[in-house]
SEROLO-698030 format. One record per residue: residue number from 1; residue in one letter; chain; x, y negated, z negated of N, C-alpha, C, O in turn. Coordinates in Angstrom, 2 decimals, padded with zeros to 5 digits, m for minus. Example, Ala and Ser with C-alpha at 12.3 -4.5 7.8 and 13.67 -1.06 7.14 Angstrom:
// SEROLO-698030
     k   r   c        nx        ny        nz       cax       cay       caz        cx        cy        cz        ox        oy        oz
     1   A   A    013.19    005.69   m007.80    012.30    004.50   m007.80    013.20    003.30   m007.80    014.24    003.32   m008.46
     2   S   A    012.85    002.25   m007.08    013.67    001.06   m007.14    012.90   m000.03   m007.87    013.41   m001.14   m008.04
This chain:
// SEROLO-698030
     k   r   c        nx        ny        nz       cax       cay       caz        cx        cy        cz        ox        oy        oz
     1   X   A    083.46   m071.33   m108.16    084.10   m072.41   m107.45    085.61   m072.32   m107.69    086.07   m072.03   m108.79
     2   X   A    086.42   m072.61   m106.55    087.85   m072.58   m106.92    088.39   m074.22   m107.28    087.95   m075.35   m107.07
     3   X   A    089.38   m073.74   m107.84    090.06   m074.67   m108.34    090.75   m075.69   m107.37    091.08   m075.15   m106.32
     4   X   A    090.95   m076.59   m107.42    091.44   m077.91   m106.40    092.82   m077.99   m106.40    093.43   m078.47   m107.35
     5   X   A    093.41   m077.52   m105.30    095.07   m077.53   m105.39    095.44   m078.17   m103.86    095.11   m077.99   m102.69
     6   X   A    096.67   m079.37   m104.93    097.50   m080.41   m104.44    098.47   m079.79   m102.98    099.48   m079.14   m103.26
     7   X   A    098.27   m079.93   m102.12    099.22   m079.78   m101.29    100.51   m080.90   m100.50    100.31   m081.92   m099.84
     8   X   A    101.50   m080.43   m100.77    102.70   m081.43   m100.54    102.65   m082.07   m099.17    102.02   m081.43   m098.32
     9   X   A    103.21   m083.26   m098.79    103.07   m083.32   m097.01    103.70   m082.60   m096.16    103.56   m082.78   m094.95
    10   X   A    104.64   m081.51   m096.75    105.31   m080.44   m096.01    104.20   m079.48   m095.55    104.18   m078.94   m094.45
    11   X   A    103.40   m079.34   m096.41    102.41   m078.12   m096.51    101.22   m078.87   m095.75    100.32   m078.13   m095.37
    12   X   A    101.10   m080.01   m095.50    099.53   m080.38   m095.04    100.17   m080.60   m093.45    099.36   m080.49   m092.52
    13   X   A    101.47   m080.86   m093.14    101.38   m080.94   m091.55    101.92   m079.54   m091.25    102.30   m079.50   m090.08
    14   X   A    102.07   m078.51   m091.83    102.25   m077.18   m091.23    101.10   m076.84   m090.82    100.75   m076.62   m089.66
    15   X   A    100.07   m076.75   m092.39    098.44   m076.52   m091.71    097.89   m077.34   m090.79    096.89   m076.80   m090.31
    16   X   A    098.10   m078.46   m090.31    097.93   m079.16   m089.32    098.40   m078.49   m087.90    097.78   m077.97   m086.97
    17   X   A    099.79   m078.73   m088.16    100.24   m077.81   m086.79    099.83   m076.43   m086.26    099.87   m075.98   m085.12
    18   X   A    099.39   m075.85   m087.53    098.94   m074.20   m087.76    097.53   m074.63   m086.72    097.26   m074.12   m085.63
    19   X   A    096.76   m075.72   m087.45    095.25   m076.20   m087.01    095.12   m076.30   m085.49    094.25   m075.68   m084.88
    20   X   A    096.06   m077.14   m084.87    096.23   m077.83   m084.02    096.60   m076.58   m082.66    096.35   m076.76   m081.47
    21   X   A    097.09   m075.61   m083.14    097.73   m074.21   m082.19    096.66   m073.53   m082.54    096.66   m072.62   m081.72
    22   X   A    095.49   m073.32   m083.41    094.24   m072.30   m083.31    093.65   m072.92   m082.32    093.35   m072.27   m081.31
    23   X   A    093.35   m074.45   m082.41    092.13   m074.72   m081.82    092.54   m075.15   m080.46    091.63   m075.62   m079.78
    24   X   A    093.78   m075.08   m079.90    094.20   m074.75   m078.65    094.14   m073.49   m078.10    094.14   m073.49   m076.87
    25   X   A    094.10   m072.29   m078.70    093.70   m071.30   m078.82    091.88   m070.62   m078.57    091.40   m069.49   m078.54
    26   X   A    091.40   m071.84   m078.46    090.28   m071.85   m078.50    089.53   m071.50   m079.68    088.33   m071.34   m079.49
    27   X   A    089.93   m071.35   m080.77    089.36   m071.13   m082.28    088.50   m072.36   m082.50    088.78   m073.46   m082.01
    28   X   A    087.28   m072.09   m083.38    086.49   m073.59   m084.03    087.00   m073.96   m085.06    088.08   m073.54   m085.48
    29   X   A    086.08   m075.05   m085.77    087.17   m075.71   m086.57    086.77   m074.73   m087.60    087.71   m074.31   m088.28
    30   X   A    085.44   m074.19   m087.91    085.41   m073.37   m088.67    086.06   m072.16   m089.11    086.19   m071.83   m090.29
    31   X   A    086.47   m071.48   m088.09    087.41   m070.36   m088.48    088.91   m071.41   m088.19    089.98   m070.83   m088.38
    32   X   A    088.95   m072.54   m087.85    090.56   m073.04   m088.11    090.70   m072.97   m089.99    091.63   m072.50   m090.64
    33   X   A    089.42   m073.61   m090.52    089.34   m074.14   m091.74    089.21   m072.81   m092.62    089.55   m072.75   m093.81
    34   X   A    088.79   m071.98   m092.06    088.50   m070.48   m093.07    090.00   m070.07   m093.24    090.64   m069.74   m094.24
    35   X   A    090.32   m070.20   m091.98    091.93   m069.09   m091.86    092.94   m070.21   m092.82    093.72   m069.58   m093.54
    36   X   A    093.05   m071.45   m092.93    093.94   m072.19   m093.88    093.64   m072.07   m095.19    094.54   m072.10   m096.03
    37   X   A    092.02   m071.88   m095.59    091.49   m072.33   m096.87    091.27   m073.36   m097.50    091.58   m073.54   m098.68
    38   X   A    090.73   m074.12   m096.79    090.22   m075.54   m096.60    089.33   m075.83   m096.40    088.74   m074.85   m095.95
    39   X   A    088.31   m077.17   m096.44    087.00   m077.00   m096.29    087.21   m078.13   m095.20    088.12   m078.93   m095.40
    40   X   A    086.44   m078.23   m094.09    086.13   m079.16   m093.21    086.66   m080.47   m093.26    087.48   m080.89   m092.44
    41   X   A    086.25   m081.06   m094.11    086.41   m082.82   m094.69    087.96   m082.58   m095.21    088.69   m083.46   m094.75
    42   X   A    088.51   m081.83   m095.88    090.02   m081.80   m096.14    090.81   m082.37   m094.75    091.48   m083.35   m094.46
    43   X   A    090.23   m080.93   m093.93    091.12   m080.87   m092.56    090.79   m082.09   m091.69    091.57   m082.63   m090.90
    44   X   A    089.99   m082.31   m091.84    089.53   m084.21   m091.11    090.32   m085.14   m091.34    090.88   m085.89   m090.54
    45   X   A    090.43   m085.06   m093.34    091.24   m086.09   m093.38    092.48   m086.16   m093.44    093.16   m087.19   m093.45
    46   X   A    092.95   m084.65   m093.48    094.50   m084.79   m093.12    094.81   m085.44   m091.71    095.55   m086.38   m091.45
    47   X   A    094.08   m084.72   m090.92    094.49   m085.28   m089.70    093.89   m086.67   m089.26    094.37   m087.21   m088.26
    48   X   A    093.09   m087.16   m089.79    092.72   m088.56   m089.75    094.62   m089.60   m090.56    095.11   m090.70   m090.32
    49   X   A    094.86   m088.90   m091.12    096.09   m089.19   m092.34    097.47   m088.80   m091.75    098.48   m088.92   m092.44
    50   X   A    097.50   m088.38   m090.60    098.48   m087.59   m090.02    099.44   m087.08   m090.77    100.64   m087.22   m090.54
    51   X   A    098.73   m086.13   m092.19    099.96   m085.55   m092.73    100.34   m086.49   m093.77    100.85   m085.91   m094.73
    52   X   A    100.26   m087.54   m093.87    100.91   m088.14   m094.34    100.49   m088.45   m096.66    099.48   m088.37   m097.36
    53   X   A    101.76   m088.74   m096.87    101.50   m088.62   m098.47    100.44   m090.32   m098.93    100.22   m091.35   m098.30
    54   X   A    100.13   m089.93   m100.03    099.40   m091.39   m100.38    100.62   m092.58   m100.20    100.47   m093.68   m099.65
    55   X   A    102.07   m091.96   m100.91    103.03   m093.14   m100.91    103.63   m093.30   m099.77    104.13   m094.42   m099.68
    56   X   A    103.86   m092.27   m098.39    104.03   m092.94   m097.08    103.48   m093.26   m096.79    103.94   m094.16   m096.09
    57   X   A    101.48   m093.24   m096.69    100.47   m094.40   m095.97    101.02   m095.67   m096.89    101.59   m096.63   m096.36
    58   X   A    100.77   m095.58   m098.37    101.13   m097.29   m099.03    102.55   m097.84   m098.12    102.53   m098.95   m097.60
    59   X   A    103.64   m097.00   m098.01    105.01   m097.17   m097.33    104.71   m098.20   m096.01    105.07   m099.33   m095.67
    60   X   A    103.81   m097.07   m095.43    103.34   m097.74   m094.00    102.92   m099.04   m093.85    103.39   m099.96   m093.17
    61   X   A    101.73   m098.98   m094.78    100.86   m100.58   m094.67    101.52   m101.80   m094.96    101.20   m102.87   m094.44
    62   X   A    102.67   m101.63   m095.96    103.71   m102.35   m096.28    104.82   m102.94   m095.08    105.57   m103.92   m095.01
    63   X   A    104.49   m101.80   m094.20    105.98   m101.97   m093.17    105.23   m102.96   m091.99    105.75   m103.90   m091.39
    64   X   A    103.79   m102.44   m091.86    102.82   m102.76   m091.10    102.58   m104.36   m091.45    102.72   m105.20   m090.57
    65   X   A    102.26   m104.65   m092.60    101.88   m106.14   m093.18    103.34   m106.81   m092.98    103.16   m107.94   m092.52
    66   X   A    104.59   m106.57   m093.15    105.43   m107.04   m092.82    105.54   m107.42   m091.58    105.93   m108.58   m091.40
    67   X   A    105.22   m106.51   m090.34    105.40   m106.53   m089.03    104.46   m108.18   m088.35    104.61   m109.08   m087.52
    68   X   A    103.27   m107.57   m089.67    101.98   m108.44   m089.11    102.57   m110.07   m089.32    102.24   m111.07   m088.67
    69   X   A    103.36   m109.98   m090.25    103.63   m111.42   m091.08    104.67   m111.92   m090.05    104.40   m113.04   m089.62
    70   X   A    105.84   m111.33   m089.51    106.84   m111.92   m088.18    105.77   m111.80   m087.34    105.11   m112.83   m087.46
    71   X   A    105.30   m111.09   m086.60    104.28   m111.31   m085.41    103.64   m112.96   m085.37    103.86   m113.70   m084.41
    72   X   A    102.97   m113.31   m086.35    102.13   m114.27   m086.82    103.10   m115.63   m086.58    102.75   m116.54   m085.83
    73   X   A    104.02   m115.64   m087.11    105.22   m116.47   m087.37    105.50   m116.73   m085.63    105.32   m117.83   m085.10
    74   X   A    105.94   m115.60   m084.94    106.80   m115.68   m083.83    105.07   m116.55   m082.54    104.99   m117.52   m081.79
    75   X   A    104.16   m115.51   m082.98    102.91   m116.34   m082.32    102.74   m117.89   m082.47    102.57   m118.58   m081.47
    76   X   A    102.80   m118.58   m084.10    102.68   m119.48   m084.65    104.07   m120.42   m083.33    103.70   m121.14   m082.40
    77   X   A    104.96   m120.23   m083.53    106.26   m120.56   m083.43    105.93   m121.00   m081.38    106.06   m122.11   m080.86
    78   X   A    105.55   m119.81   m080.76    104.79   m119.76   m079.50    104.22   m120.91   m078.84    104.44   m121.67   m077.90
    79   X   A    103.24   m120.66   m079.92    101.87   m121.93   m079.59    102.55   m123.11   m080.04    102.32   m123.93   m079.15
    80   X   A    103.22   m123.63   m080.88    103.62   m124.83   m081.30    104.36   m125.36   m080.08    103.96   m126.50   m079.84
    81   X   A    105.32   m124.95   m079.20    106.06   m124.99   m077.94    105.10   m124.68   m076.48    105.34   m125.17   m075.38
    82   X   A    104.04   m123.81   m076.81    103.31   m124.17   m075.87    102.51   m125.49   m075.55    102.05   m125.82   m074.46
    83   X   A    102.43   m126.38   m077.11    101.64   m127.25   m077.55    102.49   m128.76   m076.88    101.98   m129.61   m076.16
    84   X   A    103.91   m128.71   m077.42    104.62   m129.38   m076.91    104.90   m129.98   m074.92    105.08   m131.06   m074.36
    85   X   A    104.81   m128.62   m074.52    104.71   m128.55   m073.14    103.56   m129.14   m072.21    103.66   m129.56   m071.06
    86   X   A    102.17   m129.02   m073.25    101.14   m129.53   m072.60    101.01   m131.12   m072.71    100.47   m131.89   m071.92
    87   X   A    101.67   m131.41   m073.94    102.41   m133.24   m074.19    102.93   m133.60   m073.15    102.49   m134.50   m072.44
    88   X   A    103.93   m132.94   m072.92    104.76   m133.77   m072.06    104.64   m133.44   m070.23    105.47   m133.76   m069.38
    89   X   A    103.36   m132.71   m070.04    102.71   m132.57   m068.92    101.82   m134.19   m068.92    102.06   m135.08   m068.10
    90   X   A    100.66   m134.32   m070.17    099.76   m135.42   m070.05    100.34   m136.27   m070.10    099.53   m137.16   m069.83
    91   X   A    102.03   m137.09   m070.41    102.26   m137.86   m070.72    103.01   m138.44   m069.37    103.42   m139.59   m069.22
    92   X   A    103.09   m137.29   m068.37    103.76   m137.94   m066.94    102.99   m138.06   m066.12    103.23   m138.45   m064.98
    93   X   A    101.75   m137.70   m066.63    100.22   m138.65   m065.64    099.98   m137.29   m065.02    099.15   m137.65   m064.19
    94   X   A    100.10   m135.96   m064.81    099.87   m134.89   m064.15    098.83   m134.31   m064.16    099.10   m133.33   m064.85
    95   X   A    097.54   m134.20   m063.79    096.23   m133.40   m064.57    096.48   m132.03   m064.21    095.73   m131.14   m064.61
């Protein structure tokens, strides 16, 4: 059995891109995965991962939960003024 070696995110979206030009090439994933030296489930989850390092996905979800938290706010903020508008529709007798 070989030994388990770390690849940088420089090195996992080259083999990606490398991946991505075989199997346009018409190559399977199997000889994509032979010719890198990788096993199947690696190459899945890089590209499920787009490349990306454990601390740019954490980076991401962070930027993402931020995004989610103004979104929420600006929605919140929305409906409260949509809420207002429907007041002062029922209150001039209008159905």
């Amino acid at each position: 059995m070989t030994m388990a070696r770390r690849h940088s995110p420089a090195e996992i979206r080259a083999h990606l891109a490398r991946a991505e030009a075989l199997l346009a090439q018409g190559s399977s994933i199997v000889e994509v995965v032979r010719d890198l030296g990788i096993s199947r489930m690696t190459f899945y989850r890089w590209r499920q991962e787009g490349g990306l390092s454990r601390q740019d996905l954490a980076r991401r979800v962070r930027e993402l939960e931020r995004e989610n938290v103004e979104l929420r706010r600006r929605l919140g903020e929305a409906g409260a003024g949509q809420g207002r508008r429907e007041d002062a529709r029922s209150s001039t007798g209008s159905a």
